[in-house]
C-alpha positions in Angstrom: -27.6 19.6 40.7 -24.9 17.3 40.0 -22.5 20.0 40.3 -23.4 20.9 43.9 -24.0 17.7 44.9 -19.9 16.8 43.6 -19.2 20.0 45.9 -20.5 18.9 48.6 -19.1 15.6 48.5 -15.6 17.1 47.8 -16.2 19.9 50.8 -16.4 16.6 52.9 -20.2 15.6 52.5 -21.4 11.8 53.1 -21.7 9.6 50.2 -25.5 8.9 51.5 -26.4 12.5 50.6 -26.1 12.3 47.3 -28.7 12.1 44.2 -26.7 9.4 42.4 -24.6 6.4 43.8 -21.1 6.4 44.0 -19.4 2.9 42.4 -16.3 2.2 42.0 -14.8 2.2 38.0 -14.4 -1.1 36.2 -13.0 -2.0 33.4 -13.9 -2.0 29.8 -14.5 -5.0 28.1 -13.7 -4.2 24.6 -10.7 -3.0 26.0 -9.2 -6.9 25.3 -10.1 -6.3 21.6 -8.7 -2.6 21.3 -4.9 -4.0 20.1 -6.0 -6.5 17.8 -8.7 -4.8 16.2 -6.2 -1.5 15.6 -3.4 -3.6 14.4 -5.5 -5.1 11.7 -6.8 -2.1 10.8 -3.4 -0.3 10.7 -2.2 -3.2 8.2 -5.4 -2.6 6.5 -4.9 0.8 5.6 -1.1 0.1 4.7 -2.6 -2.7 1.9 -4.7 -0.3 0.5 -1.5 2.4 0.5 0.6 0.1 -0.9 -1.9 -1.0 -3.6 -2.7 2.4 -4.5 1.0 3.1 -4.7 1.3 0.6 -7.4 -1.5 1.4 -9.8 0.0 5.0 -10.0 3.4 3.5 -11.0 1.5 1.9 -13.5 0.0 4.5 -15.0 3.4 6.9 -15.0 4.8 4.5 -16.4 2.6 3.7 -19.3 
């Protein structure tokens, strides 16, 4: 249904015709959080690298 109806519309069809409304896209609002939120968890991951880097020096060593 959808498929034909996106058909039609691209054939030239009216928007009134369709079975769903046509709106125009907007923009995410977590998007404002995406960079932060990565970057922590980026520095995150390299903390727990890092530590896990030195308790295996540790034991080679011992």
């Amino acid at each position: 249904m959808m498929g034909r109806d996106l058909a039609a519309r691209i054939a030239g069809g009216s928007d009134a015709a369709l079975c769903f409304p046509l709106t125009p896209l907007q923009s995410s609002r977590i998007r404002s959080i995406t960079r932060p939120l990565v970057e922590c968890l980026v520095n995150y991951y390299r903390s727990r690298d890092a530590f896990d880097d030195f308790r295996h020096r540790r034991r080679r060593a011992s």
